[in-house]
Each structure stands twice: as C-alpha cells, then as structure tokens.
C-alpha positions in Angstrom: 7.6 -13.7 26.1 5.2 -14.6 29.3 2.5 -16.8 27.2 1.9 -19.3 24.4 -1.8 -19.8 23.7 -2.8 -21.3 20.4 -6.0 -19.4 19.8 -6.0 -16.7 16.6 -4.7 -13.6 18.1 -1.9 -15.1 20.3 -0.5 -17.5 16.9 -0.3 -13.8 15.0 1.7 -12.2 17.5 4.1 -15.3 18.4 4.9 -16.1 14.8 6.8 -14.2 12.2 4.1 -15.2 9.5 1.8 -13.2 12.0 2.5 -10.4 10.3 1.5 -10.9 7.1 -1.9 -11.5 9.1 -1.8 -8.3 10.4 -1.7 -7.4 7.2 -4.8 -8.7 6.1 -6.8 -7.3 8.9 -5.3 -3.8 8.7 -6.5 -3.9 5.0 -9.8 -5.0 5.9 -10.0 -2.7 8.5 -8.9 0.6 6.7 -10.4 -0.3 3.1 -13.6 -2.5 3.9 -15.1 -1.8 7.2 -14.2 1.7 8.0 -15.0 3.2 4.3 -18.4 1.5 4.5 -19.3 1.1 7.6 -17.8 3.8 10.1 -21.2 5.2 10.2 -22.6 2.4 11.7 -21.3 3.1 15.9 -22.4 -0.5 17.0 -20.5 -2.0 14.5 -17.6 0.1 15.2 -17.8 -0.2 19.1 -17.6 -4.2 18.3 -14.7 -3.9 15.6 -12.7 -1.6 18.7 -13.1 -4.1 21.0 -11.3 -7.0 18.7 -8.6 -4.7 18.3 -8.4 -4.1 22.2 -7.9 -7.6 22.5 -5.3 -8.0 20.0 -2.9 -5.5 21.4 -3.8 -7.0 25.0 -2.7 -10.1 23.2 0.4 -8.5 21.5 1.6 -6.9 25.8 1.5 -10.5 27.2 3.4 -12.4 24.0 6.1 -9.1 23.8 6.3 -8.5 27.7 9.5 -10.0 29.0 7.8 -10.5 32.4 4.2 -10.8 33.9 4.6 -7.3 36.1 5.9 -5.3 32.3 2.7 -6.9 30.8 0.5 -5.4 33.6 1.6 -2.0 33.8 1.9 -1.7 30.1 -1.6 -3.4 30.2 -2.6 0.1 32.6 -2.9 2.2 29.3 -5.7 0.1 27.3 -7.7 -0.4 30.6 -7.8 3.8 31.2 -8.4 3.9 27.5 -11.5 1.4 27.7 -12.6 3.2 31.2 -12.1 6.9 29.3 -14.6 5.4 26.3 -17.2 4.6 28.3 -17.1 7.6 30.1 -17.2 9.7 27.4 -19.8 8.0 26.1 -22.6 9.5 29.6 -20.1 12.5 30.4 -18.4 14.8 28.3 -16.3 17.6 30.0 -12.5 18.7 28.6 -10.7 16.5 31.2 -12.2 13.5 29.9 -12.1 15.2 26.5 -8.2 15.3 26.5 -8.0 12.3 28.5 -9.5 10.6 25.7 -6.9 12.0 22.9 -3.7 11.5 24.9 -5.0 7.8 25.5 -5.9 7.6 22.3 -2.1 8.5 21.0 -0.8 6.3 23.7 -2.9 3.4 22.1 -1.5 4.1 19.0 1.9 4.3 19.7 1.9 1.1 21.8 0.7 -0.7 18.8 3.2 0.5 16.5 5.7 0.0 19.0 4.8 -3.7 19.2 4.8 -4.4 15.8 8.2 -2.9 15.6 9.4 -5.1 18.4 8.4 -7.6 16.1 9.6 -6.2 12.8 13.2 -5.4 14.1 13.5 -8.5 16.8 16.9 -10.6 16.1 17.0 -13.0 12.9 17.6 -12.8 9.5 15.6 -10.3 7.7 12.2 -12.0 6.0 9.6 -11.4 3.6 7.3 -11.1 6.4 9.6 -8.5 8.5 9.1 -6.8 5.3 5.5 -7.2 5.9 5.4 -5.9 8.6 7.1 -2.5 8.2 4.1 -2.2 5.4 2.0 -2.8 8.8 3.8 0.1 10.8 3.2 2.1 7.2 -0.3 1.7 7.9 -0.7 2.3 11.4 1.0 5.6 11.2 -1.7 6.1 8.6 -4.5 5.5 11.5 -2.7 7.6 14.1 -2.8 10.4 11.9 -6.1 10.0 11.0 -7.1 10.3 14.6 -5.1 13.7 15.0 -7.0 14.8 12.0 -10.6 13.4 13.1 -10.0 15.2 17.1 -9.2 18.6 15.4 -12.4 18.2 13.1 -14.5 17.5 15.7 -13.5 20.1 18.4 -11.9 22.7 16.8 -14.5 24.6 13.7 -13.3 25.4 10.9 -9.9 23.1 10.9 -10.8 21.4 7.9 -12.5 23.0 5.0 -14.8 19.2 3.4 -16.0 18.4 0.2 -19.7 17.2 1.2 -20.3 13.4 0.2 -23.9 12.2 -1.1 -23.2 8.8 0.5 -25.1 8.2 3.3 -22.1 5.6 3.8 -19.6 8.0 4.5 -18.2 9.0 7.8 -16.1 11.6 9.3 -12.9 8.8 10.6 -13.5 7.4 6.7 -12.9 11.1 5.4 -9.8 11.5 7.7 -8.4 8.0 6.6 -8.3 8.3 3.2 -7.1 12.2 4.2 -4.5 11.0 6.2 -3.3 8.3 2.8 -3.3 11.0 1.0 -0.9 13.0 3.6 1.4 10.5 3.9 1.5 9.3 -0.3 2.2 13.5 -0.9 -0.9 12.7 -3.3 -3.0 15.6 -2.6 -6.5 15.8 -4.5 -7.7 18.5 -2.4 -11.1 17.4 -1.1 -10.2 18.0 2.1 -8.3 20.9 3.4 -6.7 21.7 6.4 -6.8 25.0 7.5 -6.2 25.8 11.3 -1.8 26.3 12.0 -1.9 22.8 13.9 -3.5 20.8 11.2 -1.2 22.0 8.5 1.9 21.5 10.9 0.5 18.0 11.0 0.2 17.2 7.4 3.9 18.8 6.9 4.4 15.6 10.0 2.9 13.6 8.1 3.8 14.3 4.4 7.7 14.2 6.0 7.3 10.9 7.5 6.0 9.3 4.3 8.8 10.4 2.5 11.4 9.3 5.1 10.0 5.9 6.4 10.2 4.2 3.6 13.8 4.8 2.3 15.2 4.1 5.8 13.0 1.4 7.5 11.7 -0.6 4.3 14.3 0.2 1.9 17.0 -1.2 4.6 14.8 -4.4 5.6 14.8 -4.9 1.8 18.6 -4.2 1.4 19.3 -6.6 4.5 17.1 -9.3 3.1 18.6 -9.4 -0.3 22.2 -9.3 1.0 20.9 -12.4 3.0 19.8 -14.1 0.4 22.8 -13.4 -1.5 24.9 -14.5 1.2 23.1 -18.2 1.6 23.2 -18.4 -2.0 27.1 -18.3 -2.3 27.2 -20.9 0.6 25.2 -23.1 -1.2 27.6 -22.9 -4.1 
C-alpha cells in the first residue's frame, strides 16, 4: 500500500468494510442508473468518470510500490485517451483498441477487488461481500462482450423491442448478461452469431462454478472461524 488519504474512495478501498460499499454502488449502478438512465450519454460519460477514479484509487491503495501503481495506472489513461478518440474518429484500430481496453479495465477491477477479498486475515462478513462484488462485476464484463457484438456485428442478437423510451442497449445487455450467469433464461434476447453463444455457455459455466468454489469456501472458512473462536471462548 503507497497511500492513505481519508477522502470517500480511498477509505472504501483501505478498509475491509469498503466492500460492503462497493456493494452499494455496484447496486446502484447496475439497478438504478443504468436501467433508467443509460440512454441519457452525458449522464453516463459523468457516472464513467467516477468509476475511473475509483479504480485509479483502488492501483495506488493495492500497488505495493509507486512505479507498480504507474504502469498499472498506463491501462485506464490509454482507455480514457481511446474514449475520447472514439468519440471524433472511428476506424477498426481504434474500434478494437477500445474493446481490448475495455476488457483490460474490467479485469483490473475484478482483480483488485480480489486482492482485497482474498488478502490475509480471518475470513469476514465483508470478504463475503465482496465476492458478491466480483459476482457482479463479472456480470458487467459480460455485458460489455454482449453490447460490442450487438453493436458491430448484425444480427448477433435477435431483441425483443421495448416501448420505453428509457431503455438502452448496455441496460438490455445487463439484465442479458444476469440472466446468463443466473441460467434464468426468459428469452427476450437471443443470441445468435457462434461467438455470442460460445459466450453465454462462458458465462452460464461461470455462474454455476463461482459460487460453489469462491463464496461457498469464504462462507465455509468463515464459519469454521467462528466456530473455532467460539470454543476458545469456552
């Protein structure tokens, strides 16, 4: 750990009870603001930007040393630099540029919360947390896959048409990409194209196998804990 600040996003990331805060905004994020208001770019541009800052948060609390923090910190910045970009020019470099950064961004998040999740210490109700955190985040890189193969490849998804004005393409893919991952399946939305199904199968696998062997241990090691300080006390 390189810093201690005591502002919002630096108290989440150096204390365990962070991640039940993580919680909270995850839940907000994917229930509230992206169902009603992913239409709405300016909005969404804003909400990206908080989240840049709490992963950029997340490098320097996480990075054993200043130099990790700044190359990790490399991946973000060409993320940032690739959104703007895109934003004026549109060609497939940037257009693939974009998606791998995008993954990358991903991925580094998850990876930090893990850090966090499986750092030493007894097992906790908010480790516990915060593999419900990594639940959700897997849900979001998915949803991204899903969203890029919509957009760029016709015909990947067949969509049920919505009548809400409210509704968005990432709210369609995230509530998609829940249903992947619960092995729901109501069938408004289905994929069609070889790579999107091979994603789903990803998907619908991983939600079968992350919570027996990540949450189901964290919830085995915390009650043996428990169990354990309990026949001390006695």
């Amino acid at each position: 750990m390189i810093v201690q600040k005591r502002n919002f996003l630096y108290r989440i990331w150096t204390q365990e009870k962070g991640l039940s805060g993580m919680l909270i905004l995850l839940f907000i994020m994917h229930f509230i603001v992206i169902p009603f208001f992913g239409s709405y770019s300016r909005f969404m541009v804003a909400v990206n930007i908080f989240w840049m800052l709490f992963l950029f948060a997340g490098i320097l609390v996480l990075s054993k040393h200043k130099k990790q923090a700044f190359l990790i910190s490399i991946i973000p910045f060409l993320f940032i630099v690739t959104q703007w970009i895109n934003y004026s020019e549109h060609n497939i470099f940037i257009l693939f540029a974009d998606l791998i950064l995008s993954i990358a961004i991903m991925l580094l998040l998850i990876s930090l919360v893990l850090i966090k999740v499986l750092e030493p210490g007894p097992v906790t109700t908010y480790r516990i947390v915060g593999s419900i955190v990594v639940y959700m985040l897997l849900v979001h890189f998915w949803s991204t896959l899903y969203l890029f193969l919509f957009q760029h490849i016709e015909g990947s998804f067949q969509i049920t048409e919505s009548k809400f004005t409210s509704n968005s393409d990432l709210a369609s893919f995230m509530y998609f990409s829940y249903i992947c991952i619960t092995s729901t399946g109501f069938g408004e939305i289905v994929p069609l194209h070889p790579l999107a199904r091979s994603l789903v199968q990803i998907e619908v696998l991983t939600g079968v196998l992350y919570p027996v062997i990540l949450i189901g241990r964290l919830v085995s090691d915390a009650n043996f804990s428990n169990n354990k300080t309990e026949k001390k006390q006695d």
